[in-house]
Backbone and ligand atoms as CSV (ligand in chain L), in Angstrom:
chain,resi,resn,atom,element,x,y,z
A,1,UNK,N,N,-1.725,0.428,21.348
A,1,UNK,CA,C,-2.721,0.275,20.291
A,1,UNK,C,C,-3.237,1.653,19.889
A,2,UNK,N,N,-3.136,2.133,18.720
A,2,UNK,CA,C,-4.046,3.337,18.277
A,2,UNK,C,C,-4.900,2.565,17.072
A,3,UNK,N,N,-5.540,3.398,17.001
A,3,UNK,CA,C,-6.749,3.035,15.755
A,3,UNK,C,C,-6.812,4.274,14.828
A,4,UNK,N,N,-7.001,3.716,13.519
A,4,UNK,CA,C,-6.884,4.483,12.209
A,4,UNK,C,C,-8.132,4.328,11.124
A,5,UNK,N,N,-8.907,5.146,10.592
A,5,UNK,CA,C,-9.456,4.547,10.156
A,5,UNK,C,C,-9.450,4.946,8.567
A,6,UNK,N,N,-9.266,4.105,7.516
A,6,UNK,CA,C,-8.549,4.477,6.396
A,6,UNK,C,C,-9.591,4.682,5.344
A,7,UNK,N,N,-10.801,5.811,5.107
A,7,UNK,CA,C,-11.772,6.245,4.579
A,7,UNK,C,C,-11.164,6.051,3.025
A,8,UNK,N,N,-11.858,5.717,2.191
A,8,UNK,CA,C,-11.490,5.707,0.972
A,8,UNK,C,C,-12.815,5.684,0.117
A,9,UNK,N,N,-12.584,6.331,-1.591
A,9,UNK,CA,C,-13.365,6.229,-1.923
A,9,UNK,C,C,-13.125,6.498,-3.767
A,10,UNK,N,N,-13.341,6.150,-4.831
A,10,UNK,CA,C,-13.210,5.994,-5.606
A,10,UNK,C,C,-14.503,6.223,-6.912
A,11,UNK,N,N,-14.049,6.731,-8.154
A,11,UNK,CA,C,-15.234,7.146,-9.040
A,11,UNK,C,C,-15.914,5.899,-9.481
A,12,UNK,N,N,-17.194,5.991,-9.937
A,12,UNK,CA,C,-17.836,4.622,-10.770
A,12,UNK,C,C,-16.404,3.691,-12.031
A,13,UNK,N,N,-16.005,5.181,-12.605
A,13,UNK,CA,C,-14.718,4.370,-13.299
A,13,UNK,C,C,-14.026,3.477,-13.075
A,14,UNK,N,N,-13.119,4.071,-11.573
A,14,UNK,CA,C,-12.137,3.458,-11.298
A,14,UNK,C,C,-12.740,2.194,-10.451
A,15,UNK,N,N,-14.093,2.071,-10.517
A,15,UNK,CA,C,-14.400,0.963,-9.691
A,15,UNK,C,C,-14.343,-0.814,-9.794
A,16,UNK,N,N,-14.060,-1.573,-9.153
A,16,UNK,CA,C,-13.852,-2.890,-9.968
A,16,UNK,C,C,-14.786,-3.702,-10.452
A,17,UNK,N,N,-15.738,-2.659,-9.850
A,17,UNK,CA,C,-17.195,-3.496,-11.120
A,17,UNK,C,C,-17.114,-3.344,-12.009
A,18,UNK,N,N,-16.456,-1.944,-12.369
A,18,UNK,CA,C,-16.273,-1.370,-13.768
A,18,UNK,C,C,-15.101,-1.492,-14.528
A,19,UNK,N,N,-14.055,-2.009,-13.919
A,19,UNK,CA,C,-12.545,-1.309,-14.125
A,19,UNK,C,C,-12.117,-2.403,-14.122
A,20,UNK,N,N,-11.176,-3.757,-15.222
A,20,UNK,CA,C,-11.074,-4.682,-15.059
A,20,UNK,C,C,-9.739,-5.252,-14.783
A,21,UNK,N,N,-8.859,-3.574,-14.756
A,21,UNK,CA,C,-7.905,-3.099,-14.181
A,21,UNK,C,C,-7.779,-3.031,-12.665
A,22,UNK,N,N,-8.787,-2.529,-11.663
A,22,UNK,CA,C,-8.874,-2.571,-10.711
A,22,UNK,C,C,-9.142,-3.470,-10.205
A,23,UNK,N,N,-10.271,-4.122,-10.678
A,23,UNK,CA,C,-10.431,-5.866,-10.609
A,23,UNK,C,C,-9.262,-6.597,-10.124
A,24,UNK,N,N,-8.342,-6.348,-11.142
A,24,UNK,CA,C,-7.372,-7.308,-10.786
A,24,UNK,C,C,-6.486,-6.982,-9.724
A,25,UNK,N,N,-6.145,-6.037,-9.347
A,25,UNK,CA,C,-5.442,-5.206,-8.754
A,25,UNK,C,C,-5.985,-5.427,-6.990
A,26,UNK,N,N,-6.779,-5.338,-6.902
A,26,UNK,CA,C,-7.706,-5.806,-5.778
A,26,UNK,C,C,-8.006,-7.153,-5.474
A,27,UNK,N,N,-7.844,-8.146,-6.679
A,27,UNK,CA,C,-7.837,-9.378,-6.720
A,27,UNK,C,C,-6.796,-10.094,-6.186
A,28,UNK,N,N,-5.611,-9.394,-6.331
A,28,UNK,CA,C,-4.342,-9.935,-6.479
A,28,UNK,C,C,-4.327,-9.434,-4.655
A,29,UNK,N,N,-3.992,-8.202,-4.301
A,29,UNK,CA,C,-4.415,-7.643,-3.097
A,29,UNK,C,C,-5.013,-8.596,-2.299
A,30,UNK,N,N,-6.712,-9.098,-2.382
A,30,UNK,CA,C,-7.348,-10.179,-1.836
A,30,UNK,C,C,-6.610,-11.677,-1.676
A,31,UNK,N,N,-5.826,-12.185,-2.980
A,31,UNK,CA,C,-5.344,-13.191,-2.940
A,31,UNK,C,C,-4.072,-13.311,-1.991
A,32,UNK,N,N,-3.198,-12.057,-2.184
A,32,UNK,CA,C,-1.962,-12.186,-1.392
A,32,UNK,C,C,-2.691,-11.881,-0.166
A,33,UNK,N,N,-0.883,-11.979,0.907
A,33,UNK,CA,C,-1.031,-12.196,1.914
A,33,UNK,C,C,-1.139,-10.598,2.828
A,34,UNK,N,N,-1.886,-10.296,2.590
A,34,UNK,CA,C,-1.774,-8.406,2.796
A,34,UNK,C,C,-1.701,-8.251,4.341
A,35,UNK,N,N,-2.038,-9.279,5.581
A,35,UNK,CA,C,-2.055,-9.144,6.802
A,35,UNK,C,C,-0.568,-8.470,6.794
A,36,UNK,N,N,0.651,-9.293,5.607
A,36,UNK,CA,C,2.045,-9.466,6.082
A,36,UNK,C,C,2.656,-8.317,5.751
A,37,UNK,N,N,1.488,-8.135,4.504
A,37,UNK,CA,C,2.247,-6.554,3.717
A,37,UNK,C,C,2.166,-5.351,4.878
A,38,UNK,N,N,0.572,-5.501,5.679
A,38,UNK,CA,C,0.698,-4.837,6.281
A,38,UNK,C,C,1.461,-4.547,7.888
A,39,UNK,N,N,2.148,-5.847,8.465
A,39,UNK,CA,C,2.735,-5.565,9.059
A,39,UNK,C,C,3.807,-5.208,9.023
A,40,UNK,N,N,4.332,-5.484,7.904
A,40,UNK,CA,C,5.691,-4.757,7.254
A,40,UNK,C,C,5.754,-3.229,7.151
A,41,UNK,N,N,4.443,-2.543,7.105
A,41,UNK,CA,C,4.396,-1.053,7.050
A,41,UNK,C,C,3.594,-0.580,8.462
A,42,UNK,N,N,4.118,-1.402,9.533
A,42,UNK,CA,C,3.878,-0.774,10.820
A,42,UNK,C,C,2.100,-1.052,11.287
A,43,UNK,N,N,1.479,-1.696,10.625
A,43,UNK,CA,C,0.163,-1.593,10.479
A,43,UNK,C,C,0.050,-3.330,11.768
A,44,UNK,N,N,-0.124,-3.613,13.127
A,44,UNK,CA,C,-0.413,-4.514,13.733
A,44,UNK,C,C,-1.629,-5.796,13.653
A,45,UNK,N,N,-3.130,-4.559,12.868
A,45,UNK,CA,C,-3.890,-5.782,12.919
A,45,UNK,C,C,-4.828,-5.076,11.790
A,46,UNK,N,N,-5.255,-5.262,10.474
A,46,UNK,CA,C,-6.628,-4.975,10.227
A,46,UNK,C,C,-7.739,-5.606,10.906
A,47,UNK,N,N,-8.682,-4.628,11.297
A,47,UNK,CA,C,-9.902,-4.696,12.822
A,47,UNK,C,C,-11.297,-5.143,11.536
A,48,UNK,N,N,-11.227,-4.168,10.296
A,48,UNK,CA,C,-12.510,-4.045,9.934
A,48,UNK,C,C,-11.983,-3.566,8.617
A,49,UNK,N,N,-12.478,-4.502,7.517
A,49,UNK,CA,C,-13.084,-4.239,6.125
A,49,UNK,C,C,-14.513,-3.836,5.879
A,50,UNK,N,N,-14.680,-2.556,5.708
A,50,UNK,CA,C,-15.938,-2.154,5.057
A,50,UNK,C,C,-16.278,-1.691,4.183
A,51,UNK,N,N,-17.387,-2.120,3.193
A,51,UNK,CA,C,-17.686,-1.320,1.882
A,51,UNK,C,C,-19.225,-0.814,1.843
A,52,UNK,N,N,-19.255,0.333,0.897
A,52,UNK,CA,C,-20.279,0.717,0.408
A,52,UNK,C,C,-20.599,0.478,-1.011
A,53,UNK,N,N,-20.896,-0.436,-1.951
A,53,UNK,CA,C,-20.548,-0.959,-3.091
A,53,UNK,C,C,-21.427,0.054,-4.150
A,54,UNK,N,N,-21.997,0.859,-3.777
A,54,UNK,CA,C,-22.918,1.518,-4.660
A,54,UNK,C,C,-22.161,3.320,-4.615
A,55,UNK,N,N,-22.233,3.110,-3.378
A,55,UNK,CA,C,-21.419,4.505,-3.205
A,55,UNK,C,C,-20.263,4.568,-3.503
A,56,UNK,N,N,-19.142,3.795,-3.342
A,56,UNK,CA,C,-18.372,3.383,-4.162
A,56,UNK,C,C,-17.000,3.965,-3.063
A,57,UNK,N,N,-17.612,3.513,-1.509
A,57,UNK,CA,C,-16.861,4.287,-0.539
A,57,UNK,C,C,-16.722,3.323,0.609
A,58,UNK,N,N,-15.189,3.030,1.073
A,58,UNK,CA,C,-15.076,1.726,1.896
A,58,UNK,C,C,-14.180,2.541,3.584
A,59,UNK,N,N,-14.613,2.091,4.409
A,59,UNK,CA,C,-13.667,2.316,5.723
A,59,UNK,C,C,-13.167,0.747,6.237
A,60,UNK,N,N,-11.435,0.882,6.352
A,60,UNK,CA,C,-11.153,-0.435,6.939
A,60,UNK,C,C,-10.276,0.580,8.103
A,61,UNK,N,N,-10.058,-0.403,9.348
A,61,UNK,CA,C,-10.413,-0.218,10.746
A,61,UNK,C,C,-8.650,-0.687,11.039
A,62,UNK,N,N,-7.887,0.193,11.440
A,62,UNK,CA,C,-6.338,-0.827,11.418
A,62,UNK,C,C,-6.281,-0.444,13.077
A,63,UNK,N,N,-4.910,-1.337,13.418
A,63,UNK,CA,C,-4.402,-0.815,14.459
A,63,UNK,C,C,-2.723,-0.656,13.941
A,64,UNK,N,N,-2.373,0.707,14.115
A,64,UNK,CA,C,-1.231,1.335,13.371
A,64,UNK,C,C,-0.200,1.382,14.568
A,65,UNK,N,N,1.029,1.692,14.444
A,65,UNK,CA,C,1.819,2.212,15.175
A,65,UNK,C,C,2.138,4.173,14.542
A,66,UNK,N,N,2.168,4.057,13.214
A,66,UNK,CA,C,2.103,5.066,12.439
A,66,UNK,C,C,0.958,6.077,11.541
A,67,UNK,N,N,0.672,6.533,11.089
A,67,UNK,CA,C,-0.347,7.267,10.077
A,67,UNK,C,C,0.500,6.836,8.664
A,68,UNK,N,N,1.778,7.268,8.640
A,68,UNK,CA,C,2.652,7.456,7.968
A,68,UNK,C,C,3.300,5.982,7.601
A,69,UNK,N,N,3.056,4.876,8.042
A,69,UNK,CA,C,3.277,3.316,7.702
A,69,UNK,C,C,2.267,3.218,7.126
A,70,UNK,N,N,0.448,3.383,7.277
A,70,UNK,CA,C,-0.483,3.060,6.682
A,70,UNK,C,C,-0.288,3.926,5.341
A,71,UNK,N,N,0.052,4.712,5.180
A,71,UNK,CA,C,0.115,6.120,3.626
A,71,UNK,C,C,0.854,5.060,2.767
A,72,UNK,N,N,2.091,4.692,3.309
A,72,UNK,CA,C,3.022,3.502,2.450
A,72,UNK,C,C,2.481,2.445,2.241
A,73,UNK,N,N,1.901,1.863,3.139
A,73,UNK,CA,C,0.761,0.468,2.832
A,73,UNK,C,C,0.294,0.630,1.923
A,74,UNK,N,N,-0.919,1.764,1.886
A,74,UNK,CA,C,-1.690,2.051,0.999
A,74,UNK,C,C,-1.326,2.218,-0.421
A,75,UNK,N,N,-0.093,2.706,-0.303
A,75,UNK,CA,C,0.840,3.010,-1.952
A,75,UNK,C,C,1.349,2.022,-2.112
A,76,UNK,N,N,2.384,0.783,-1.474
A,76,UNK,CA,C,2.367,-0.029,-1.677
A,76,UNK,C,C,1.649,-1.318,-2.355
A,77,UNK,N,N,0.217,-1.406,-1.607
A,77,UNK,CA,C,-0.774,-2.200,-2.069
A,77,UNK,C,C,-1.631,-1.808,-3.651
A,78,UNK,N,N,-1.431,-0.624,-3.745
A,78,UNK,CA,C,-2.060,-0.205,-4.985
A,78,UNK,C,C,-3.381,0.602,-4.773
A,79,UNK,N,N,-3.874,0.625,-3.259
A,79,UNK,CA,C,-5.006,1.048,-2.821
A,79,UNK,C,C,-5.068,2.537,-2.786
A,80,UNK,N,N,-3.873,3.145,-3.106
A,80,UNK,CA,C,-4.131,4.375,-3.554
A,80,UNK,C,C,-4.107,4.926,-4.210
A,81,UNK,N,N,-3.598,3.870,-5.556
A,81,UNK,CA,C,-3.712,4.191,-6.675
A,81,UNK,C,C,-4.918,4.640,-7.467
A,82,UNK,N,N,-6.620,3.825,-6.822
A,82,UNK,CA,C,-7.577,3.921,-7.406
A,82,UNK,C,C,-8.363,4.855,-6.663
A,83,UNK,N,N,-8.039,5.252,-5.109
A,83,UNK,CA,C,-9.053,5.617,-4.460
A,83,UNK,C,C,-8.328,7.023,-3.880
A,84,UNK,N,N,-9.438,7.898,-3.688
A,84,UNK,CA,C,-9.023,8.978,-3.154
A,84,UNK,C,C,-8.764,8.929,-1.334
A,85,UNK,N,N,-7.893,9.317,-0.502
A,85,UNK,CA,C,-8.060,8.641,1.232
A,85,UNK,C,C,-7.875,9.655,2.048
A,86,UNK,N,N,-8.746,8.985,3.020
A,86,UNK,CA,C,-8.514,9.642,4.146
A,86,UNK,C,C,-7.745,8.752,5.650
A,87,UNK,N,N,-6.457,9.166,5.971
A,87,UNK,CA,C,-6.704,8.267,7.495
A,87,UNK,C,C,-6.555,9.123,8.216
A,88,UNK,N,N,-7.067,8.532,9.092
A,88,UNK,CA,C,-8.451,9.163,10.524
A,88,UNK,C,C,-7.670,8.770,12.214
A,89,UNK,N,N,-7.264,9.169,12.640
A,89,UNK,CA,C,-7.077,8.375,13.928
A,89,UNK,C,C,-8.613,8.608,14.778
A,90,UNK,N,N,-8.551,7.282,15.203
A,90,UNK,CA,C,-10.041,6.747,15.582
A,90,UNK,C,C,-9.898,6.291,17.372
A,91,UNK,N,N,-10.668,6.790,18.065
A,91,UNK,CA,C,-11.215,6.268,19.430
A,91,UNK,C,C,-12.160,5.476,19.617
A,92,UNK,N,N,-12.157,4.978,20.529
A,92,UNK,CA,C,-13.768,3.629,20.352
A,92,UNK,C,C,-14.546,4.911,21.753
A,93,UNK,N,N,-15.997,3.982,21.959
A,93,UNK,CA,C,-17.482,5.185,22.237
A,93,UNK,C,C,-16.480,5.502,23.612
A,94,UNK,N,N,-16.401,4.135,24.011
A,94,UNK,CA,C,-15.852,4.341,25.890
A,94,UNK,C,C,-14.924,5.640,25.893
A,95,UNK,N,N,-13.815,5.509,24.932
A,95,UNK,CA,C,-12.904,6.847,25.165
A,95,UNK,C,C,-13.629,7.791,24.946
A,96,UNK,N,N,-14.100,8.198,23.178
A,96,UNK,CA,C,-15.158,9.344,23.008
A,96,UNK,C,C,-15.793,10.168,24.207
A,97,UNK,N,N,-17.049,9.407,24.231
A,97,UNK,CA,C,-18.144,9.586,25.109
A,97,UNK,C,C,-17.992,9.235,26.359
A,98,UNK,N,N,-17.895,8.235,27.379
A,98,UNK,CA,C,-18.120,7.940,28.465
A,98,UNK,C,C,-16.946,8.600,28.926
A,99,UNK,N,N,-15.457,8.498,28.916
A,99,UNK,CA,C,-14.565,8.764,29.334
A,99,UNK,C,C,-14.288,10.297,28.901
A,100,UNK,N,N,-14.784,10.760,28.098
A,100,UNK,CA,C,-14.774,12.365,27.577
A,100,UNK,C,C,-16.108,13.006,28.234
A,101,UNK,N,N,-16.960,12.718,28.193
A,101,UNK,CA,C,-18.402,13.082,29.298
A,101,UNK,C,C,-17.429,13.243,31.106
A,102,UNK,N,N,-17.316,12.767,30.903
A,102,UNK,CA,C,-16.904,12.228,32.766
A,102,UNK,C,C,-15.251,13.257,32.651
A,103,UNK,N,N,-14.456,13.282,31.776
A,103,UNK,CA,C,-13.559,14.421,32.354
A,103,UNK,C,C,-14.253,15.758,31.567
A,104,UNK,N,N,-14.857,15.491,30.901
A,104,UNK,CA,C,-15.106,17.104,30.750
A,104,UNK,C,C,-16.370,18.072,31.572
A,105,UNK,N,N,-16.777,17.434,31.581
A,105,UNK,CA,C,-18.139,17.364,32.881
A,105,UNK,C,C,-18.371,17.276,34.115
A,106,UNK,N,N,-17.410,16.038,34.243
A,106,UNK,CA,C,-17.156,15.058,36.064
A,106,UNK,C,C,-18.869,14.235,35.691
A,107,UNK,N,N,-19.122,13.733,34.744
A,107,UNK,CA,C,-20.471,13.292,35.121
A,107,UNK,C,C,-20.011,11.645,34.888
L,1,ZN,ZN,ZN,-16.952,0.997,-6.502
């Protein structure tokens, strides 16, 4: 299991409140079966859909085998067509902190 976390973020334009282009595009996205799209591009589980609807800035939470399967997802799905991205490989607190405190420290 690794974790990715796929930062994205997009202008008021391109947004689908605004954009009735993107609307659909995201609609269609929502309607299909995107779990399948994404396991087809190496992507095992989306963990977490998140948005900021004002800011106009979303993080969803995957578990990847690749960086480089999620980049194709993302072009695939159209999701990078509207949004500018970032993916992130992501640790949860226990690895971070508790388990990074304790070997880097011994505490
Ligand atoms: Zn928006």
């Amino acid at each position: 299991m690794a974790l990715y976390g796929i930062y994205g973020h997009h202008t008021t334009e391109a947004c689908p409140w605004n954009n009735v282009q993107s609307a659909k595009l995201l609609k269609s996205l929502a309607e299909g079966d995107v779990e399948a799209t994404a396991k087809g591009h190496g992507i095992n589980k989306i963990l977490g859909q998140y948005h900021s609807a004002l800011e106009h800035t979303f993080l969803w939470v995957v578990d990847a085998d690749d960086p480089h399967g999620i980049q194709a997802f993302c072009v695939a799905t159209g999701v990078a067509s509207i949004n500018d991205l970032k993916i992130v490989p992501l640790i949860t607190f226990q690895e971070g902190v508790i388990d990074g405190i304790k070997k880097i420290h011994g505490l």
